[in-house]
N, C-alpha and C positions, 0 to 999 in steps of 0.2 A: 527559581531560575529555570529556563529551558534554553537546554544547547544543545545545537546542532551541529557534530563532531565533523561535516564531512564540508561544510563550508565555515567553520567556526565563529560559527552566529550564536551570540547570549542575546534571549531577550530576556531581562530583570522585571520579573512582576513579584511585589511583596506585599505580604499582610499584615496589616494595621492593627490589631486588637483593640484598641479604645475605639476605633470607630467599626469593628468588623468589616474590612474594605479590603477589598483587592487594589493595588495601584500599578501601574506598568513605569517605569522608570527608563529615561533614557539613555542611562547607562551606570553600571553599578560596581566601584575599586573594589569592596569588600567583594561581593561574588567573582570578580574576575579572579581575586588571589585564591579562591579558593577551589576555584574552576583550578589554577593554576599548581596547588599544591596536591589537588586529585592527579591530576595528568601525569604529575609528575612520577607522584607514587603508582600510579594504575602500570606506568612504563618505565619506572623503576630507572630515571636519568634526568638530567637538566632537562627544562622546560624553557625556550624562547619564542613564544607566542602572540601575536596581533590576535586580539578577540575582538569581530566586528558585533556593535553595539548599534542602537538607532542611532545614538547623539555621535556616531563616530567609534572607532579604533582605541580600546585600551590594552597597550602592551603589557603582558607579562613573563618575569624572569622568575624561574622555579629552579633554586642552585639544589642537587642533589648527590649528597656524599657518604659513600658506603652503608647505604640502606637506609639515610636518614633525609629526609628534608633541612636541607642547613637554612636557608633564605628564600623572599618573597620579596621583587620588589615591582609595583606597576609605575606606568607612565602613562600620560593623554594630555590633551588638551582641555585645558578649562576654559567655557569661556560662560560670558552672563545671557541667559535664557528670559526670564522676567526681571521688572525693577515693579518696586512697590514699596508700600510699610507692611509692619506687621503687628496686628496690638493684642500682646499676649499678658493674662490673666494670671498673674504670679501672686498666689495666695501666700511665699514669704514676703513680700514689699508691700501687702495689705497688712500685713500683723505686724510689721515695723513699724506703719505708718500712725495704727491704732494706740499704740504703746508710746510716741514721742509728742502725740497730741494729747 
């Protein structure tokens, strides 16, 4: 993740290991809470935060109570980016198949 605190821009780029890939994401709930649960502790208080993202704004709520992180929760909009199939290669549903035949 790279954020930029003073206009509170995430941009979400992550790494792959099975393919050793970089990818840039348009926007990421996991990194933002945790964007959110640093901030909170780094300033030691509630966090109520918009984190602008490419895909748009993911807000997060950082409740903080006598030196502890109590809660985490984001909000945004989902909405559908591509439509397609997807035909994935599930070596358990081959060795059921080989077994009932």
């Amino acid at each position: 993740m790279l954020y930029k605190s003073s206009s509170a821009e995430l941009a979400p780029l992550i790494y792959v290991p099975q393919l050793d890939s970089l990818i840039w994401e348009r926007g990421c709930g996991s990194g933002t809470a945790s964007l959110g649960a640093y901030l909170a502790w780094s300033q030691q208080r509630e966090i109520s935060q918009y984190i602008k993202q490419p895909g748009g704004a993911i807000k997060v709520v950082a409740k903080w109570h006598e030196a502890e992180l109590e809660s985490i929760t984001i909000e945004g909009t989902v909405g559908i980016v591509a439509q397609g199939r997807a035909f994935i290669d599930d070596p358990a549903s081959a060795l059921l198949q080989t077994h009932h035949t």
